[in-house]
N, C-alpha and C positions, 0 to 999 in steps of 0.2 A: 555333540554334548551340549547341554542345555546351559546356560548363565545365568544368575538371578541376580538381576539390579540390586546395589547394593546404596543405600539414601545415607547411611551416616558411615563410613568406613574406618572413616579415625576416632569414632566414639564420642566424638563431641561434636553435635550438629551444627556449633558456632564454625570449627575447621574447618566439618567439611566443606559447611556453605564457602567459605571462603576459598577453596581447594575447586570448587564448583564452577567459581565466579570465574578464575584466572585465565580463560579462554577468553571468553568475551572482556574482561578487563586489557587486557593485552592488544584484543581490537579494535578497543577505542582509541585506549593510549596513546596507538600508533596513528592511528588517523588523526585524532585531534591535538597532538602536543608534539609529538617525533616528523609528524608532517610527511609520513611514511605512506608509498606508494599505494592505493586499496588494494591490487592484487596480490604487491606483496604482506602487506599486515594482516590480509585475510586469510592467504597463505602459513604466517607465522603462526599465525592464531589455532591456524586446525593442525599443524604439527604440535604446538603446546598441547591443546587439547587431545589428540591422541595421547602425548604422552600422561597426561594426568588421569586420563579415561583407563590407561594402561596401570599404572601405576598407585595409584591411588584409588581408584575405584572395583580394579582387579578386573578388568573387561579384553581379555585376549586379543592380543595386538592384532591380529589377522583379522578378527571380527570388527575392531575400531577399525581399521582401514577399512572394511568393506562397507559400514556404515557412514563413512566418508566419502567414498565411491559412489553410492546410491545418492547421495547429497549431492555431489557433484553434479550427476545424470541428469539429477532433479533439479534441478539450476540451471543448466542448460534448456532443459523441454520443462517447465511451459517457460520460463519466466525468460530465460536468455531467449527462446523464440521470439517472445513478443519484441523484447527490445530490438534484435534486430531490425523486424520487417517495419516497424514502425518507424525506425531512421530510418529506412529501405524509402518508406512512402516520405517523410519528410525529405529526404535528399530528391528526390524525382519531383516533387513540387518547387524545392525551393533553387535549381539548375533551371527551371525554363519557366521562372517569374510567377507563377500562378503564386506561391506563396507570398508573395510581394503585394499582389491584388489581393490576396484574404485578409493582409495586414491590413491593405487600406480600407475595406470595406468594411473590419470593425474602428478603425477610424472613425469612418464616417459615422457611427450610431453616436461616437462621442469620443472629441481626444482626449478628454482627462484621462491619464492613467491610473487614477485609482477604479474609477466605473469599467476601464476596460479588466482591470484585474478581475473586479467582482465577475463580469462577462465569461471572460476565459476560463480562469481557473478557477473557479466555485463552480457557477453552471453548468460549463461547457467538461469541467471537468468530474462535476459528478455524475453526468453521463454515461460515460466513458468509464468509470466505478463501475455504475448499476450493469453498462450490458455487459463488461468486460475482464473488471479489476485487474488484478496479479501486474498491477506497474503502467496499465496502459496509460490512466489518468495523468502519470506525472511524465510521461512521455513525450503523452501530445501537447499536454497544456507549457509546461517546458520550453519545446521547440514553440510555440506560437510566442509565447511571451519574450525567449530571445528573439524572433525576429520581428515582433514590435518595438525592441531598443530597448527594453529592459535589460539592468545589466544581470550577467551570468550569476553572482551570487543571489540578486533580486528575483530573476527569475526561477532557479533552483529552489532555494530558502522557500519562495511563498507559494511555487506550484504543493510543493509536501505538505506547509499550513495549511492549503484550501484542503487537501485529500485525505479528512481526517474522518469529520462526522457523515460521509456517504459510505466508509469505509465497511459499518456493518453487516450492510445490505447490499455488498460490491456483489459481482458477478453473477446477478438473477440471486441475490440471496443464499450465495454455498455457504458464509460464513454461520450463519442462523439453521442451516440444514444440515452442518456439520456437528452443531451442538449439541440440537435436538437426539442426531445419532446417538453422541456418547453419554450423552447425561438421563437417554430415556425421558425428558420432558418433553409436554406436546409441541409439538414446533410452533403455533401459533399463537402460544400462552410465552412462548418465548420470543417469537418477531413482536406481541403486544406489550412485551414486558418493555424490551430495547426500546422499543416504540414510544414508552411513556421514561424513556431516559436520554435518547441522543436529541429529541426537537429543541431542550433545552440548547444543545450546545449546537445544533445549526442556525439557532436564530443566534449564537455568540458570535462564531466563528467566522462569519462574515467581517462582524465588526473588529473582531478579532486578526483579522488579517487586515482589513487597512489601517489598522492600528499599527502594524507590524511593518507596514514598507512606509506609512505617510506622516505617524507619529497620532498624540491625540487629537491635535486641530486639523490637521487633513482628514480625520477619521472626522471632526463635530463637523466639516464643513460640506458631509455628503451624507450623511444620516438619513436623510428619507429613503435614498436609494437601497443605502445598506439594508436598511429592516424590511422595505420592498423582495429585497432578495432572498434575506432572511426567514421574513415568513412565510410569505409562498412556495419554501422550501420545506419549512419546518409542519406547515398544518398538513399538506397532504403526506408528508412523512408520517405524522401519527395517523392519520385518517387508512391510508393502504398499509403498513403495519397492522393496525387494531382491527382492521374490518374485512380485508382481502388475505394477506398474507407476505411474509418476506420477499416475494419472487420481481416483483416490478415498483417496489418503492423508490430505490431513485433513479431508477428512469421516467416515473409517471410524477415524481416534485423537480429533478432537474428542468422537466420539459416546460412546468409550470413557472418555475424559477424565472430559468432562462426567457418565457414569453412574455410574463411579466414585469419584467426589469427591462428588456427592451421597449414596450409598449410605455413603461412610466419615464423612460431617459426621450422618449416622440415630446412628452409636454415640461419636460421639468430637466434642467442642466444647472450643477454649482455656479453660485455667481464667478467664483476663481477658478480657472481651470488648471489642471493641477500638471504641467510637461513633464518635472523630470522622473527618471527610470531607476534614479538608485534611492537604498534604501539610507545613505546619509554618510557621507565623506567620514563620521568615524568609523562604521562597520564595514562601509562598503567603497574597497581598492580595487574590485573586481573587473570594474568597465576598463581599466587598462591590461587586460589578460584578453580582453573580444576580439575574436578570431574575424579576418577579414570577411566578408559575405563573399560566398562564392559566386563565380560571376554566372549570368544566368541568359539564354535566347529565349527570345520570343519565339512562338511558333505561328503559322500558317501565317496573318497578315499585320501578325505585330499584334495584335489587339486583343487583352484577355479580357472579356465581360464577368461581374461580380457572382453571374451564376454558375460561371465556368471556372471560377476560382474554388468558390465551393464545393464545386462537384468532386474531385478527390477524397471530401471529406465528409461528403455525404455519402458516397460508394464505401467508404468506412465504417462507419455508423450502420449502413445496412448488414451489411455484411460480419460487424461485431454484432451485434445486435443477433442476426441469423445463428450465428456460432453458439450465443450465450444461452439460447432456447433446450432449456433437457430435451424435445422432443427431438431435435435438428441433432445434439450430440448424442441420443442414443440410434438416432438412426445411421448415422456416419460410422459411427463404433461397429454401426451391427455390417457394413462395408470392409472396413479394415481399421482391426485394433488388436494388441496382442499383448498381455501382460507377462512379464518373466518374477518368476520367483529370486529373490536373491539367494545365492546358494549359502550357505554359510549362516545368513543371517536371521532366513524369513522364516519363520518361528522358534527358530534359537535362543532368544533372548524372554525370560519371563519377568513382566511386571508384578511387584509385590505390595501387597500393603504396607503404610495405608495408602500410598498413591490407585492403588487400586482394591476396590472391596476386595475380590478375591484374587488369587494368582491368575495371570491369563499369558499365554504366548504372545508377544508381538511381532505382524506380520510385516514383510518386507517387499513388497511386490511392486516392480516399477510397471506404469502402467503408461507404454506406448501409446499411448491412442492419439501421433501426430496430426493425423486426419482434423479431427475435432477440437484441436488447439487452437485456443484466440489466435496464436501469431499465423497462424494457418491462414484462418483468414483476413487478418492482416495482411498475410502476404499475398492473396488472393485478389484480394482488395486494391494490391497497389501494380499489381499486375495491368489489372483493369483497369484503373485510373490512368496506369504508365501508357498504356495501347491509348487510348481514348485524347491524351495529350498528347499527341503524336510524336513516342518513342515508337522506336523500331526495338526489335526481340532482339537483336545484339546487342544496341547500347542498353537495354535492359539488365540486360545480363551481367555488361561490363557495368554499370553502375552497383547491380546486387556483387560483383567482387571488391569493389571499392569500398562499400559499405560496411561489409565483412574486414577489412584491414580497418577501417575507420574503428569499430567496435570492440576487435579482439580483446585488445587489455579491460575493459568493462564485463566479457562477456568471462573470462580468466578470473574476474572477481565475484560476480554472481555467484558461478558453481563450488570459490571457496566458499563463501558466505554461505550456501546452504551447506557445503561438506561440514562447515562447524553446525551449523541447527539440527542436522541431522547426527551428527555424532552427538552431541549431548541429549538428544532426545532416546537413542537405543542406550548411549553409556546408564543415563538417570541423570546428570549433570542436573538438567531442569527439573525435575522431579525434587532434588534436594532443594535446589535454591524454591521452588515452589511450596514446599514441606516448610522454608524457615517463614514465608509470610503465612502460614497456616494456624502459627503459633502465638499468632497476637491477641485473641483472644476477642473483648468485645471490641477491638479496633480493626475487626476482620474487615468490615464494609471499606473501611481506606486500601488498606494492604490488598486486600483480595483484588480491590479494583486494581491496586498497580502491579500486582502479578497478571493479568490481561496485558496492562503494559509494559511488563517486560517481556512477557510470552509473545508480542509482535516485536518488539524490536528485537530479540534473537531468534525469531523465525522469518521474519518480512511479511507474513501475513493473517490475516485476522482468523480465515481457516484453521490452518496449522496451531494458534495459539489455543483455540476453543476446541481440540483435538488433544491437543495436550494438557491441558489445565481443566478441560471442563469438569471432565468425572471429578477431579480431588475439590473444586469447586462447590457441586454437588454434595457433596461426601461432609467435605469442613461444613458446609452451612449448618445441613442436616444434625452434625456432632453439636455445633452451638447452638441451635435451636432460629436458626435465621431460614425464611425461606426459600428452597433451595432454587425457584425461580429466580428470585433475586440476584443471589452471586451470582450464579452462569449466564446469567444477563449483563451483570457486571463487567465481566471476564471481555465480553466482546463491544461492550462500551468503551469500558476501560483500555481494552487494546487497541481501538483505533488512533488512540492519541501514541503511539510508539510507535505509527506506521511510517511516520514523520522523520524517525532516528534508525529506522532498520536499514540494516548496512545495505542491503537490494536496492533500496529506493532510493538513498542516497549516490548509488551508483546510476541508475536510471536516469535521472535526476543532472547528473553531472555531462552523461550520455547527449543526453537530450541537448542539452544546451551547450555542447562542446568544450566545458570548460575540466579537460581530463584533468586528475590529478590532485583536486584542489575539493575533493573529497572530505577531507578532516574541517575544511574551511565552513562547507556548508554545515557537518555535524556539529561544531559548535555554535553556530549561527542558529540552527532548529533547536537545539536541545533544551533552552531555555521554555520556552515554548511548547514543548513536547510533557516535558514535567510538572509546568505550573496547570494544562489542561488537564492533565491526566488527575492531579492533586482536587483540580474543583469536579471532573467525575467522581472522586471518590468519596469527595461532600455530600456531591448530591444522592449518592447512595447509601451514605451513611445516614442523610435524614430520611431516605425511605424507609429503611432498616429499622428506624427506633422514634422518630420526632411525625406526630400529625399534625398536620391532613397530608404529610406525603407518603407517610403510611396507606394510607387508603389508594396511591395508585399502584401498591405491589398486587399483581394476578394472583387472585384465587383459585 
């Protein structure tokens, strides 16, 4: 039997939005104020929302669980992959010292620890964006940053700040080729749109983040550096957007970045070099929570050389890189991949206007295609890396079950976190709360932008949000006479700055840098930050929208 979404069920769109919201209110609450475990508040959270998806919205309870189910699955493959194998490879470097020598060899370009933030987690980490997205970023950058002595909330809190403005053009561009799908605009009138909205906020964002761990005078006292970083990030982001296409933008400005800012730190160092690791004894109690470093052997003669430290992480890089190429995952898929219908669900449910022009089935197909998953090769990656540092296939092994006990309650939170983005997304939940910023009228350009921003922090990613929202994006502009490029451009501007507060990342995040549990600590520590970016995306959208000459750089 068919179900039709239903957007306002209690007749007053104020309720229901509010009736909408109580799922993901629930999961904040609990993390950032009740100080509640993330498995379990994400857990509380999708049994609330079952029931309000039940009840309130009339969506048959068997069908809410199975769209829970599917969420869960989905949380698990890709996104739980990657994190494991990525601690997989982080634990296997950081047991037999090479990650000790990677520390010190970005040491050596410069100890200040604001220049190595810029280093790691901006360049290094929009990398790792462009070839890879779905979390790798805050993974890697995370672990490197705890184990350069940053503390756990430091390194948590400002790995998410740097992984904002790479975010649109994460994983070869799916986020921008997702859009294009549902919205029917050219995809390349939409990577050029992005294109002339995110450069503003990666030349900020930089300074935006040592602002954020070092204050304003540690931010005035490395400014050359920062805007170095910045724009060598920012020009070839508009130039491969406007001119090539979404698919290698930041990986072809990371590489620039990153070469860049290395090359300018050879002749230019702050007169003050900046040591400590916290972001300031009143936010940050966190370095007395830092888990011992695990003790670690040297292999063969004791002696690990700076190239050999690297090389883990370059056998990484190739091998994400290899995985993120459409050509390399359609040809792995056409190997082994297998999609299942979800029974119950996959075209059971119809979207209705006006979230959708017209009625249409939505489909439910979980799509196996382990082969071709980033953490695939991640784990492939670290395989190779583990042989080549001479483990043996047993302690291999035994390290990858370690890993797995390490991970579980992280990886238990994941799969709720999507079981709720997935349940609100087949209930309508999002749909409604999307429909109330729809309503604002000629203040669409703000609201629309933070509907991008909340469509990533209740999905964890920029995909999924420009999947959801793009079409009614489209739709609304269209109704108010706003160009429809613009919103759905918006949508996935806008939403990179919630990537920062999405319960996935925040879990990664915590993963990464061992500090379990203390979840709600980081979400109020970004959140500030997550809102005030978001706020100035939706400025600068608003003066494309209505104020020239920034009119003049909405696509034609």
């Amino acid at each position: 039997m068919i179900w039709q979404q239903i957007y306002d069920p209690l007749n007053s769109l104020a309720l229901s939005t509010l009736a909408a919201g109580v799922p993901v209110a629930v999961l904040l609450i609990a993390l950032a104020y009740f100080h509640m475990r993330a498995h379990l508040a994400a857990g509380l959270a999708l049994v609330i929302g079952i029931g309000i998806a039940a009840v309130v919205f009339g969506m048959p309870v068997a069908m809410a669980g199975k769209a829970a189910g599917f969420g869960i699955a989905s949380g698990l493959f890709p996104i739980g992959w990657i994190v494991l194998n990525i601690i997989f490879l982080h634990r296997l470097t950081t047991l037999n010292g090479y990650f000790q020598v990677l520390q010190e060899s970005i040491g050596s370009i410069t100890e200040d620890r604001r220049l190595q933030l810029l280093l790691v987690a901006f360049c290094f980490g929009a990398f790792f964006e462009g070839a890879a997205g779905f979390g790798t970023p805050v993974a890697v950058t995370g672990a490197i940053l705890i184990g350069l002595g940053f503390s756990p909330l430091a390194a948590s809190g400002l790995a998410l700040i740097a992984n904002t403005a790479p975010v649109a053009y994460g994983a070869l561009g799916a986020p921008v080729i997702a859009l294009s799908a549902v919205t029917g605009i050219d995809l390349l009138d939409l990577s050029s749109m992005i294109g002339r909205q995110l450069p503003f906020f990666s030349l900020l964002v930089p300074f935006w983040l040592i602002w954020a761990f070092a204050g304003f005078k540690g931010m005035r006292e490395i400014w050359p550096a920062i805007l170095v970083a910045g724009a060598s990030f920012a020009i070839p982001q508009f130039v491969v957007s406007n001119y090539h296409g979404p698919w290698l933008v930041d990986v072809i400005a990371s590489l620039v970045s990153m070469g860049s800012l290395t090359l300018f730190l050879k002749v230019w160092q702050p007169k003050k070099i900046w040591t400590s690791t916290k972001l300031g004894k009143r936010v940050d109690t966190s370095a007395d929570d830092v888990p011992p470093p695990e003790p670690f052997v040297r292999t063969g003669d004791g002696t690990i050389s700076t190239v050999r430290a690297w090389m883990p992480w370059a056998i990484l890089s190739v091998f994400v890189f290899a995985w993120g190429t459409p050509m390399f995952k359609k040809f792995i898929d056409s190997v082994w991949a297998f999609k299942i219908a979800v029974p119950g669900l996959d075209k059971m449910i119809m979207k209705m206007p006006p979230v959708a022009k017209e009625p249409f089935l939505e489909a439910a197909v979980f799509n196996f295609n382990v082969l071709s998953m980033a953490g695939t090769g991640i784990l492939l990656s670290a395989i190779v890396a583990g042989l080549l540092m001479g483990y043996s296939v047993p302690r291999i092994l035994r390290e990858y079950w370690e890993t797995i006990k390490t991970v579980k309650y992280s990886l238990l939170t994941i799969c709720a976190m999507f079981g709720v983005g997935y349940l609100t997304k087949y209930s309508g939940l999002d749909a409604t709360l999307g429909l109330a910023f729809a309503h604002t009228g000629v203040f669409y350009p703000l609201f629309g932008t933070l509907l991008g921003w909340l469509g990533v922090a209740l999905t964890g990613s920029d995909t999924a949000a420009n999947v959801l929202f793009g079409s009614l994006q489209k739709t609304t502009a269209e109704q108010l006479g706003l160009p429809p490029v613009l919103m759905a451009a918006a949508n996935s501007a806008g939403g990179v700055m919630g990537k920062m507060i999405d319960a996935q990342s925040i879990v990664v995040a915590s993963t990464a840098t061992k500090w379990y549990g203390h979840e709600g600590d980081i979400l109020r520590y970004v959140f500030f930050h997550s809102i005030a970016l978001a706020l100035l995306v939706g400025g600068l959208i608003t003066l494309q929208a209505y104020v020239w000459p920034f009119t003049s750089m909405v696509v034609r």
